[in-house]
C-alpha positions as CSV (number, residue, x, y, z in Angstrom):
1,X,80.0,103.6,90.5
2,X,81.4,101.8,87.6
3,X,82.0,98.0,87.4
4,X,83.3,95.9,85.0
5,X,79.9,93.2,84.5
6,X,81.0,90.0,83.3
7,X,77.5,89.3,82.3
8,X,78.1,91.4,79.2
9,X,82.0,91.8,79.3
10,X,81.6,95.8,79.6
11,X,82.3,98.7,82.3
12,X,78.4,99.6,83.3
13,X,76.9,101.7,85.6
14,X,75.8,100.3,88.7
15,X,72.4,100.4,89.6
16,X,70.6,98.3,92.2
17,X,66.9,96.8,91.6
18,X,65.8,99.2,94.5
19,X,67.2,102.8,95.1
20,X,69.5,102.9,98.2
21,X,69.5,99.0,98.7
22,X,72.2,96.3,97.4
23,X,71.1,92.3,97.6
24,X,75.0,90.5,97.2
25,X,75.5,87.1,96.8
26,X,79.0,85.4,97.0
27,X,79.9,81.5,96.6
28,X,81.4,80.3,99.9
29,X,83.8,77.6,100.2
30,X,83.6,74.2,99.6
31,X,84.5,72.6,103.2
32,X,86.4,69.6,102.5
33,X,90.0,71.2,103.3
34,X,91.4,74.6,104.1
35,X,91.5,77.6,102.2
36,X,93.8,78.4,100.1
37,X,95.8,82.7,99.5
38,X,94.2,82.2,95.7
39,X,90.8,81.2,97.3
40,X,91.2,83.7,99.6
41,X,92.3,86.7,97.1
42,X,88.6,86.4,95.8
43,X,86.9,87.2,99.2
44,X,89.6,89.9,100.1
45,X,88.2,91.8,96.9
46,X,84.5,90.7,98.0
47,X,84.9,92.4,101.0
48,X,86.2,95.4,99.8
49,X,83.3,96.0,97.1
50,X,80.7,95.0,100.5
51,X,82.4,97.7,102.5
52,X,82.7,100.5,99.6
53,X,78.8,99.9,98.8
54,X,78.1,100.5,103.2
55,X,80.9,103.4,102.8
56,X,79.1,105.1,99.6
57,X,75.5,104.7,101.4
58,X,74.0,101.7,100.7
59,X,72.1,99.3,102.8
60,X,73.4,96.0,101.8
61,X,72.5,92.4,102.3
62,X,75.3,90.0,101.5
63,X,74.3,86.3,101.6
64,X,77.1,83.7,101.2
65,X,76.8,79.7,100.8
66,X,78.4,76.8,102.4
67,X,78.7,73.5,100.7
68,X,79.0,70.8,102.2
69,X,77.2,68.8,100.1
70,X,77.1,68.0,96.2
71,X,80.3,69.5,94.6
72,X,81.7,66.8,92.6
73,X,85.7,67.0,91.9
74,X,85.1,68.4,88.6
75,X,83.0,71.4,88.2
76,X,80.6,70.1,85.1
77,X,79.3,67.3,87.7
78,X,81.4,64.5,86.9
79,X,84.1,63.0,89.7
80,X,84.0,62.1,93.6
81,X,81.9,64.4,96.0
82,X,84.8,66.2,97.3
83,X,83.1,66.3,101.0
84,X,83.4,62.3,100.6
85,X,87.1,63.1,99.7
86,X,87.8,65.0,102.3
87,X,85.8,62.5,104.8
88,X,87.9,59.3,103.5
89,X,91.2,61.1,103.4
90,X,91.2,62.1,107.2
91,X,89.0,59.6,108.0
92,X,86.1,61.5,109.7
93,X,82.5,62.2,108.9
94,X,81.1,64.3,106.6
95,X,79.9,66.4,108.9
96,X,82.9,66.6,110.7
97,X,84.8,67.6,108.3
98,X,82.4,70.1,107.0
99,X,82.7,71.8,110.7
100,X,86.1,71.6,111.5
101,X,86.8,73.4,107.8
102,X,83.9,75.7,108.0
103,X,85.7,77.4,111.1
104,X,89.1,77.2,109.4
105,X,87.7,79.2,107.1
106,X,85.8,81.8,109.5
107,X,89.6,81.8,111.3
108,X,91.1,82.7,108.7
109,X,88.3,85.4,107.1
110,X,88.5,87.2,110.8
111,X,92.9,87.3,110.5
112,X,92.7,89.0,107.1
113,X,90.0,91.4,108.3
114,X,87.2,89.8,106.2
115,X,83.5,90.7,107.6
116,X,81.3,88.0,108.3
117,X,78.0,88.0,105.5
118,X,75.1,89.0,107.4
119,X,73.5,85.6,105.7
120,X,75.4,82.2,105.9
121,X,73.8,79.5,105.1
122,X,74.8,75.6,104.9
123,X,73.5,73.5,102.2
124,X,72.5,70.8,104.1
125,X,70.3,73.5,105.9
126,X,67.9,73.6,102.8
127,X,67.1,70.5,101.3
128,X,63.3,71.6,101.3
129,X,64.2,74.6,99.4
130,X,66.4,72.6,96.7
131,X,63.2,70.1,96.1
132,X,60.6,72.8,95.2
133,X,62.8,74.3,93.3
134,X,63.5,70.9,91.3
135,X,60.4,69.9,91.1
136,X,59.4,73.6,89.5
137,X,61.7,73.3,87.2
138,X,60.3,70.1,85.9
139,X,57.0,70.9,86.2
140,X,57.7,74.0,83.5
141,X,59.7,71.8,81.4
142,X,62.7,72.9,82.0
143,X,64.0,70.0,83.7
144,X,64.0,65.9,83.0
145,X,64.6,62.6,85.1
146,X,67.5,59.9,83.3
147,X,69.2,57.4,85.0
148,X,67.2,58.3,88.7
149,X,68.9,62.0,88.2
150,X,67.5,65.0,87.4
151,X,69.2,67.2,84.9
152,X,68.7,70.3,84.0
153,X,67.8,71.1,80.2
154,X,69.8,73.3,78.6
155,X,68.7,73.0,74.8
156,X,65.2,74.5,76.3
157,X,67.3,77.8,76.5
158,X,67.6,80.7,74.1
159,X,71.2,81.5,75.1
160,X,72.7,79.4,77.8
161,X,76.3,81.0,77.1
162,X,75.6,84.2,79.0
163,X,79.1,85.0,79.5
164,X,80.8,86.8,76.9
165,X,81.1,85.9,73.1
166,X,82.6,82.3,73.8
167,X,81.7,79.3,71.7
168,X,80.9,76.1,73.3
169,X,84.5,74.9,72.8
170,X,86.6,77.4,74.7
171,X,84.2,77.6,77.5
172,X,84.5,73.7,77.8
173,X,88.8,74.7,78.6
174,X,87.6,75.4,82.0
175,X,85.9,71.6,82.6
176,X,88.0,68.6,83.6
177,X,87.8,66.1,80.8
178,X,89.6,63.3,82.3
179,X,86.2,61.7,83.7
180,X,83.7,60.0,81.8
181,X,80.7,61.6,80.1
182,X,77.6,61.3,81.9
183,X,75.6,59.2,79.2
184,X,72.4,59.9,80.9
185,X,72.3,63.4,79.9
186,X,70.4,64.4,76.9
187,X,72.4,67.6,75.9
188,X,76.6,67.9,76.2
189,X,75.9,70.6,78.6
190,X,73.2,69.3,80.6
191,X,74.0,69.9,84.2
192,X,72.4,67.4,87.8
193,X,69.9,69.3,89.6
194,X,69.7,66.1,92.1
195,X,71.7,63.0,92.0
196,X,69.9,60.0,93.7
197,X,72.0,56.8,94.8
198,X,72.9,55.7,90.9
199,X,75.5,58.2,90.8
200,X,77.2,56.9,93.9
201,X,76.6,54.0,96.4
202,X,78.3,55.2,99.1
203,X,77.3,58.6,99.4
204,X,77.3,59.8,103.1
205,X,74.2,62.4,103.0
206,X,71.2,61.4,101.6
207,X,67.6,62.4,101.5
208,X,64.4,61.7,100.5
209,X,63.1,63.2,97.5
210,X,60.4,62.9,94.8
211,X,63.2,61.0,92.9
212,X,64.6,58.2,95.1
213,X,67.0,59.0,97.9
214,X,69.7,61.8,97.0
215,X,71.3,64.8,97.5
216,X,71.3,68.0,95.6
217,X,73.5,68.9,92.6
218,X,76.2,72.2,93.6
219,X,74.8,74.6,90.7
220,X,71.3,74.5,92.3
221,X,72.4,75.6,96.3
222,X,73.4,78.8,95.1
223,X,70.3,79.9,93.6
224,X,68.3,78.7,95.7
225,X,69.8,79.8,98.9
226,X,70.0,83.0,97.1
227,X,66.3,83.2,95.9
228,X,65.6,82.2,100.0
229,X,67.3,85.1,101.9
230,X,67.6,87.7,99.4
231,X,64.4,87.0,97.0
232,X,63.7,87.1,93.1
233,X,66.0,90.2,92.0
234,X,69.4,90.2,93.4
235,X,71.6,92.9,92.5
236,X,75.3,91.5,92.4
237,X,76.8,88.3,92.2
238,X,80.3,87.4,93.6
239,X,82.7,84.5,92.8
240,X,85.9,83.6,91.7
241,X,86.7,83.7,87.3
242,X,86.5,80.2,87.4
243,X,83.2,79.8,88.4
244,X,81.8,81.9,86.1
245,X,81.4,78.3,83.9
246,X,80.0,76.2,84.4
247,X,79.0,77.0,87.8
248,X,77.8,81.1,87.3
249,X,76.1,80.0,84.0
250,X,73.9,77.2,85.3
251,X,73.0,79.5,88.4
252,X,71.7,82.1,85.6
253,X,69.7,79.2,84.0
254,X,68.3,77.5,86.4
255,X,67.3,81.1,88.5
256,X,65.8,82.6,85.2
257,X,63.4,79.7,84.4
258,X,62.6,79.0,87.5
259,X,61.5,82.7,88.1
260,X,60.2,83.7,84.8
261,X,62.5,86.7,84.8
262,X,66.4,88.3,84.9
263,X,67.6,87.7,88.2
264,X,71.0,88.9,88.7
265,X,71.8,92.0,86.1
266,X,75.9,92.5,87.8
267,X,78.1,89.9,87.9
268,X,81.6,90.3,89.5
269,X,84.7,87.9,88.9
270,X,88.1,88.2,90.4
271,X,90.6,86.8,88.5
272,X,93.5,83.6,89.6
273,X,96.5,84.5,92.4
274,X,99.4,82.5,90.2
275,X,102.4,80.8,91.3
276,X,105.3,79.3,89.5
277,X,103.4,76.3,88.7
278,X,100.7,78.7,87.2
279,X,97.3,79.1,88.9
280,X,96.7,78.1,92.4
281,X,94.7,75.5,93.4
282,X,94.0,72.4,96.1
283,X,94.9,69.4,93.4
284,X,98.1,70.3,92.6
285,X,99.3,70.1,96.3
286,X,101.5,71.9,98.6
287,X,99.2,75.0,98.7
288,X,99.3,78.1,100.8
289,X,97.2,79.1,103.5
290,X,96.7,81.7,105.9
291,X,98.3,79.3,108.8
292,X,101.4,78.7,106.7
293,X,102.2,82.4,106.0
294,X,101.8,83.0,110.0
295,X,104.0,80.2,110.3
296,X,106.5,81.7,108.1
297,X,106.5,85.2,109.7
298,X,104.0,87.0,107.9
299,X,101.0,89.0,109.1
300,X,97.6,87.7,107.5
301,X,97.1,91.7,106.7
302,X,100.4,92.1,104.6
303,X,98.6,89.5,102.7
304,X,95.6,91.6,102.4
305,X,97.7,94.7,101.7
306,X,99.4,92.8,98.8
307,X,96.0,91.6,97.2
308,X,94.8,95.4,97.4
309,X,98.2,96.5,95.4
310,X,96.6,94.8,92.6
311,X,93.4,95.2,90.3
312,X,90.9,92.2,91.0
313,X,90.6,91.9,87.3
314,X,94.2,91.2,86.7
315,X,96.3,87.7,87.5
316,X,97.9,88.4,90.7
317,X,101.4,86.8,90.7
318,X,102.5,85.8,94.6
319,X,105.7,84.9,95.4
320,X,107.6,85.3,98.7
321,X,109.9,88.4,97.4
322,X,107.1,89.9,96.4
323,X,105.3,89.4,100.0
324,X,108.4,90.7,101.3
325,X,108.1,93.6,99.8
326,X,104.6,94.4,100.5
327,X,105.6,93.3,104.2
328,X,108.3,96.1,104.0
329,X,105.6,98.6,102.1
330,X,103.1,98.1,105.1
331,X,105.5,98.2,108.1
332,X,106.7,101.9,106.4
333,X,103.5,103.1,106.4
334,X,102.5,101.8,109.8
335,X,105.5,103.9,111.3
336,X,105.0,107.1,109.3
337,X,101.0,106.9,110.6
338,X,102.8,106.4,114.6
339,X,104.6,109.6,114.4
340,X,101.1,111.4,113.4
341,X,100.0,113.1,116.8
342,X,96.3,112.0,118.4
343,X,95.6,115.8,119.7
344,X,93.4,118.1,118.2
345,X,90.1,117.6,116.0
346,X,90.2,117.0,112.6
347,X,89.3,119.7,110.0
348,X,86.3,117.7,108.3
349,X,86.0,120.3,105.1
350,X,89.7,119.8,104.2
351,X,89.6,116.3,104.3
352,X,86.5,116.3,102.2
353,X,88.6,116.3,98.3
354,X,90.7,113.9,99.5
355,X,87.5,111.5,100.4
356,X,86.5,112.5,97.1
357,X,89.9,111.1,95.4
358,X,89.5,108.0,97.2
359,X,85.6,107.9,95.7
360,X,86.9,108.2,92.6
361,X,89.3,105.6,92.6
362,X,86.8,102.9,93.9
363,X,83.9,104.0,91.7
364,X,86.7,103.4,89.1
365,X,85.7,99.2,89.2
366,X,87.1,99.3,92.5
367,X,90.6,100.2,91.9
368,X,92.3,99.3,95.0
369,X,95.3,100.5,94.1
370,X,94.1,103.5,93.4
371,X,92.9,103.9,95.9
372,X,96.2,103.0,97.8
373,X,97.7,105.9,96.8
374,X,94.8,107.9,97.8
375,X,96.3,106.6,101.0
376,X,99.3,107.7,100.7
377,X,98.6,111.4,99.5
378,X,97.1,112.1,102.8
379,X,100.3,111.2,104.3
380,X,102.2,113.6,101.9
381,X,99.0,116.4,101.9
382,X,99.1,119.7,104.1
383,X,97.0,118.6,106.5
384,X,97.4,118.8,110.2
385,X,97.4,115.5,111.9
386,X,94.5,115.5,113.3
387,X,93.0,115.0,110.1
388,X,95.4,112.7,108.7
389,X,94.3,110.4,111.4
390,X,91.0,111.0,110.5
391,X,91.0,110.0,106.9
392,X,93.1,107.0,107.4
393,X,90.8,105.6,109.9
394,X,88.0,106.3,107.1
395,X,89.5,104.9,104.4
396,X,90.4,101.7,106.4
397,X,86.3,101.6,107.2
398,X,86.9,100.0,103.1
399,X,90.5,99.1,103.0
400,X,90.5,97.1,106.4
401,X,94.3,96.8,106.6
402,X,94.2,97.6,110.7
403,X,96.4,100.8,110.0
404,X,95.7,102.9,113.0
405,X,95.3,99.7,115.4
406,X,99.3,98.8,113.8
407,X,100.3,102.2,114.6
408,X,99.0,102.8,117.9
409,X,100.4,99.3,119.0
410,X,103.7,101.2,117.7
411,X,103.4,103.7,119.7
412,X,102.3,102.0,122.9
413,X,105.3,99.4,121.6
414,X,107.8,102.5,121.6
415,X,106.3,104.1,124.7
416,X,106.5,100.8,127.0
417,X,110.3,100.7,125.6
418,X,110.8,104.3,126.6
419,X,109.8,103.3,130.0
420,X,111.4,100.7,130.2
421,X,114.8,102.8,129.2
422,X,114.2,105.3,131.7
423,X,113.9,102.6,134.6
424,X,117.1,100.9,133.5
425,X,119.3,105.1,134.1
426,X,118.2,105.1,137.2
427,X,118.9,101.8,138.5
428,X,122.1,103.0,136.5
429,X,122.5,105.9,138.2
430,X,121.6,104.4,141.8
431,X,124.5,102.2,141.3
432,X,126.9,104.9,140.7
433,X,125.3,106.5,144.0
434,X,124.3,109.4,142.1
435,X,120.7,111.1,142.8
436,X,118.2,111.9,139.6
437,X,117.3,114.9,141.9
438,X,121.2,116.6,141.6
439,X,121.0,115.2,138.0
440,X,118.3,117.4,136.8
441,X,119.5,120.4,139.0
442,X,122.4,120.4,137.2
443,X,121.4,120.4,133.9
444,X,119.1,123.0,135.0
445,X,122.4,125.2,136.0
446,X,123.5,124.1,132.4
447,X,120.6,125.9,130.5
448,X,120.6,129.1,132.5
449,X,124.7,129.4,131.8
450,X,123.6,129.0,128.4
451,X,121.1,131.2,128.3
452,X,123.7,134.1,130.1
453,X,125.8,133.0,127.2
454,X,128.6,131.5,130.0
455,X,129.9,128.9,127.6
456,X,131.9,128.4,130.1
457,X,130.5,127.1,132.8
458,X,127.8,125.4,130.9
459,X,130.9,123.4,129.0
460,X,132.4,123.0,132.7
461,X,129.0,121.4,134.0
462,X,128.7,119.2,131.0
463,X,132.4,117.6,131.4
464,X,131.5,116.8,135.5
465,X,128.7,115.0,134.2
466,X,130.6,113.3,131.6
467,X,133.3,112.2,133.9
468,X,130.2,110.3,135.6
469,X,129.4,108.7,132.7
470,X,126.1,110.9,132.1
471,X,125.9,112.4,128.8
472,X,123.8,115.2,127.8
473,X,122.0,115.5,124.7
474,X,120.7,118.3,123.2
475,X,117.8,118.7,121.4
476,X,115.4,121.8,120.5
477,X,112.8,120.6,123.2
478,X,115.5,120.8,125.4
479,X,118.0,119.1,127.1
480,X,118.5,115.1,128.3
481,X,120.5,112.8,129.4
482,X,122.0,108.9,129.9
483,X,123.6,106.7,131.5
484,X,126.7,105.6,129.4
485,X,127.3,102.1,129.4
């Protein structure tokens, strides 16, 4: 399998720390306010590179984050604690909030067919684990207390710009600059391992620490809620492009001296979900969510469908005429899969190239779309449909788009219709006192004067039953009728 490895900026080879076995991390979500389709875009992708690694054979462990604790408004640890946002602007708890958006987000993960991580941890759960690894980090120099914080040192790095060729100055595009400097630090870059109450008075979570009471900075949760469930070599690291700075590049500094060694050699970013206003995000308002697009009509797995149209390492551009026609894509290939017939077994050595095609496609840095029309070639292949069925359920073990749940709700949709058709003729045909019993006898004459070639009185029987406002309709399975209204 080839990935692109940010940590490099190259296609590479991927191979895990241990043969067979993949450690995952991805940041989770911040809990201070719903999700939003951009936010969302990133774990879509996530969970398609989780289940292609369980698809080609791997055991893997994916361990995911949620803070609710420590992330400041601005991502280089300057601003208001968004939980504290969130609390004062619908005037809850912390803690509430952190649970009421915490399932939001589950709700919405589960409607977009989004596995859980078989390791999800809180922040709040592992304040121990966030003070060892603090006070390691001073204790080997790496770290120093101004101001009652603890900072990180950056200047005691070799390189601390681990991703890509980019100077100091265009990695600093991606940090707010309309706060104030932290004058405490020593180095620009510098980043909070723990903030004690200097930073803010009013902080709602606080803890006792070697340094005053505090909480932890966000950089240091993921590392060390990594480090806790998935050890000291993890094999892939998940997040969105604009984490990779500051956020991704402190977790790599931090991790590494604290260790003594690499930690993380793959490193995985999906790029933005844009707008017309440009990229999307929570601070320029009126975003969209998963609720919003089910409010509007849509079906959370369109959504998904849409993202999977698209490489992850390309700006997606959403707009609703674009949804529309992915809504439009999707319901097509729902009702081509419902005319497929469930009999018969699948022929498992013809099905095996096209497995192979869509192999190819997602060991090509998981190209979805690709992979998409891997899809859509079994549709068009000679295959019985047995095994049409087949592969489409196996593919979807990856893809997750619901595609034989859709189409067997089609069919059952179209059958319970059917029967519902057929009890409406013969309440029909009850009110024009006719029985279904002389009905069917005499289409029965019908076919055998067709069959003596008596065009005759096969023409003759079909005009009585038209004058009773039956019509026949012929078909190559035979003969029907109906009531005409």
């Amino acid at each position: 399998m080839i990935l692109y490895n940010t940590l490099g900026g190259t296609r590479q080879e991927f191979i895990p720390h241990e043969e067979g076995k993949v450690k995952m991390y991805t940041c989770g979500p911040t809990v201070y306010h719903y999700a939003h389709i951009g936010n969302l875009r990133t774990y879509i992708m996530e969970d398609v590179l989780e289940k292609y690694l369980r698809y080609a054979g791997y055991d893997v462990l994916r361990v995911m984050n949620i803070t609710d604790v420590g992330h400041l408004s601005s991502d280089a640890d300057t601003g208001e604690d968004k939980m504290l946002a969130g609390a004062k602007r619908e005037h809850k708890s912390v803690m509430d909030i952190a649970r009421f958006y915490t399932d939001a987000f589950f709700s919405d993960a589960e409607k977009l067919n989004i596995k859980k991580p078989d390791v999800i941890e809180p922040a709040t759960n592992c304040i121990p684990e966030f003070i060892e690894m603090v006070q390691t980090l001073i204790d080997k120099g790496y770290a120093y207390l101004a101001g009652g914080n603890v900072y990180f040192d950056t200047s005691k790095l070799d390189n601390y710009y681990v991703f890509g060729n980019m100077n100091e100055d265009e990695l600093q595009v991606g940090v707010r600059d309309d706060v104030n400097e932290d004058s405490n630090k020593r180095n620009k870059n510098d980043f909070v391992l723990w903030f004690t109450q200097s930073k803010f008075e009013d902080q709602a979570l606080k803890w006792e620490s070697p340094w005053g009471l505090g909480y932890p900075g966000w950089h240091i949760e993921c590392s060390a809620i990594s480090i806790k469930h998935a050890g000291e070599y993890l094999d892939i690291h998940c997040g969105g492009v604009d984490n990779a700075f500051p956020h991704h590049t402190n977790e790599i500094a931090q991790s590494e001296a604290y260790l003594g060694h690499q930690w993380c050699p793959y490193w995985f970013h999906v790029l933005h979900l844009l707008d017309k206003r440009g990229k999307m995000s929570k601070s320029k308002g009126g975003f969209l969510t998963v609720s919003l697009l089910e409010e509007k009509g849509y079906d959370p797995l369109a959504y998904r469908f849409f993202c999977l149209q698209s490489h992850y390492r390309k700006p997606l551009v959403f707009s609703f005429e674009n949804l529309d026609n992915t809504v439009q894509a999707y319901n097509k290939l729902v009702a081509k899969i419902a005319k497929l017939s469930k009999e018969g077994e699948p022929d498992l050595d013809a099905a095996k190239p096209y497995q192979e095609k869509f192999k190819a496609a997602l060991d090509n840095d998981l190209n979805t779309s690709l992979a998409i029309t891997a899809l859509y070639d079994v549709l068009k292949g000679k295959l019985d449909d047995a095994t049409k069925r087949y592969l489409i359920a196996d593919f979807d073990r990856v893809l997750s788009l619901g595609l034989i749940e859709a189409a067997d709700a089609e069919i059952e949709k179209a059958a319970q219709a059917e029967a519902e058709k057929a009890t409406q003729q013969l309440k029909l045909l009850e009110e024009k006192g006719i029985s279904k019993d002389w009905v069917d006898e005499q289409i029965a004459a019908r076919a055998a004067a067709k069959a003596d070639k008596n065009w005759a009185e096969a023409d003759r029987i079909r005009d009585e039953l038209l004058e009773k406002g039956i019509v026949i309709k012929d078909s190559k399975n035979g003969a029907t009728w109906e009531i005409k209204v």
